[in-house]
N, C-alpha and C positions, 0 to 999 in steps of 0.2 A: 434786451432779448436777442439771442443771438439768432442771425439771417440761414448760417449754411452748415452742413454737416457738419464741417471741420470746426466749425464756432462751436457744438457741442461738445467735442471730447473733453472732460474735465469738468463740464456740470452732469446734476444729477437731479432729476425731478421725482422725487419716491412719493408712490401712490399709501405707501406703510410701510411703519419700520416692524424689524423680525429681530429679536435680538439673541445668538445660540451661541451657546458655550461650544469651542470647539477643541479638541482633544488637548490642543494647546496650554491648556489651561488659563487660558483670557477669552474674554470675550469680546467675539468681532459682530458689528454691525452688519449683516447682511437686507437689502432690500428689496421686498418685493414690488413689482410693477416691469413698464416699459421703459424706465432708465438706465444707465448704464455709468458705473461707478469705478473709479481708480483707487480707491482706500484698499490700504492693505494694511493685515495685520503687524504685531510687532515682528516678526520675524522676515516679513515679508512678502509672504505669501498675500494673492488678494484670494477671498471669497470663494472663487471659483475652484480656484486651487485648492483648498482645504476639504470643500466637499469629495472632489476625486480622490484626495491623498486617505480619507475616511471611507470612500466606500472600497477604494484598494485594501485600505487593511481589516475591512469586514471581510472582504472574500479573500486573505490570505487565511483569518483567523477560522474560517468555514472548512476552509484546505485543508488547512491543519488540523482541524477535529477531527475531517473526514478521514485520514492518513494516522492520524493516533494508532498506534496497535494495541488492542487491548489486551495486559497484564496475563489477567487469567485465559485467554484464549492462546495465547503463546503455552500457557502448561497445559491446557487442553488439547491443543496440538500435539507438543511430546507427550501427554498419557495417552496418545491413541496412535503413538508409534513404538512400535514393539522393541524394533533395535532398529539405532540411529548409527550410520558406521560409513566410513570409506571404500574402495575398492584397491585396485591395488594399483592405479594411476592418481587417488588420493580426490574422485569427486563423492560427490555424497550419495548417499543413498537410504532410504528406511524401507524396514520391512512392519509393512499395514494390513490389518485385516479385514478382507472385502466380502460381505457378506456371508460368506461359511467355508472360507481359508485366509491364509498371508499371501502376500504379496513383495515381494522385491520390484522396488521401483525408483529410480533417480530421483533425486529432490530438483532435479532442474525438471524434468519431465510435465509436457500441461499433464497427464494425467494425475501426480498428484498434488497439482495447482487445485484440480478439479476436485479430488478428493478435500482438500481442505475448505474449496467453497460449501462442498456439499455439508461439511462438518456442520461451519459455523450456520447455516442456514436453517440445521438438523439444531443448533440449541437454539439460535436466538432468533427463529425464523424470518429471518429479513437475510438478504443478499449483503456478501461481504464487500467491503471496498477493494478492489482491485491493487491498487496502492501498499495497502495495510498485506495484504496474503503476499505478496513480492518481498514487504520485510519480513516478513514470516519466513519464506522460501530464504532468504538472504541468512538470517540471522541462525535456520537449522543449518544449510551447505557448511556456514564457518564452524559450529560445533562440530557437527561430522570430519569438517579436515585436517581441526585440529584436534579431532579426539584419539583416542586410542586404539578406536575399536578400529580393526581394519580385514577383511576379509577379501580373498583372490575370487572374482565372479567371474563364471561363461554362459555361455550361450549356447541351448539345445545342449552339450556336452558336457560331461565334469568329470574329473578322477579325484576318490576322495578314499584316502587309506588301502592303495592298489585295485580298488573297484570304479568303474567305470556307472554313471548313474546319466542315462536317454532321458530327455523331456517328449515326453509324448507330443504335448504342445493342445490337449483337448481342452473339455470346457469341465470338468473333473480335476486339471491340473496335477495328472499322474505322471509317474514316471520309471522307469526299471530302471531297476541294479543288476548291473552285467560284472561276477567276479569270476576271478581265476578259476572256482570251481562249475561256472557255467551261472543262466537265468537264476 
């Protein structure tokens, strides 16, 4: 019987054995109790290491559900954007409809980050991953700039065919056309 700590390292007094398959595809001896063991598997690894190397790739494999985008909510997405188009410095932009008009709004924009949480919540009522609407937002920006569609947008002002058209800027979303011939 060994006297001193250091006389321990390299035995093992197991109160039970556990025996678990581990991702490996062999199976390691793992011991329950107050002993303490240097057996390691074929590759190497001992016991302890396998467990963490296993619960790491549970919670990648959680990550990556979590971050999945799902298929049909990507074309859900674009059927609830009216037109998906460029500006004329080539970032994206879609026009959505917000309760009882459209909208022109950046696809970088939180607002329709915000609009698109509110979608997916509005079908499958549970909150979106964070993660997943960012690919969403990533994956409409690159159709928009490299689509075709491309339109010149302003701000409060526009001239469109020698008429001049004012954004009022109310809660109505009106605006006049100012032409040549007057209001």
């Amino acid at each position: 019987m060994p006297d001193t700590i250091d006389d321990l390292i390299g035995y093992f007094y197991p109160s039970s054995d556990v025996i678990v398959n581990s991702k490996y595809g062999n199976n390691d001896q793992i011991y329950s109790g107050e002993g303490v063991t240097e057996d390691k598997n074929e590759e190497g690894k001992q016991p302890q290491e396998i467990e963490e190397n296993v619960d790491k790739d549970k919670n990648e494999e959680e990550e990556e559900e979590q971050s999945k985008i799902s298929p049909s909510f990507i074309e859900i997405a674009s059927n609830n954007i009216e037109i998906l188009f460029k500006d004329q410095y080539s970032e994206g932009f879609a026009t959505i409809f917000v309760k009882d008009h459209y909208e022109v709004t950046s696809l970088s924009s939180t607002r329709f980050k915000r609009f698109l949480f509110n979608l997916y919540y509005d079908i499958y009522g549970k909150p979106a991953n964070p993660e997943s609407i960012n690919k969403i937002v990533n994956t409409l920006q690159a159709k928009a700039e490299f689509g075709d569609i491309q339109y010149t947008l302003s701000l409060r002002v526009a001239e469109y065919d020698g008429d001049l058209f004012y954004d009022l800027t109310n809660e109505k979303h009106q605006s006049i056309k100012i032409s040549k011939n007057g209001i």
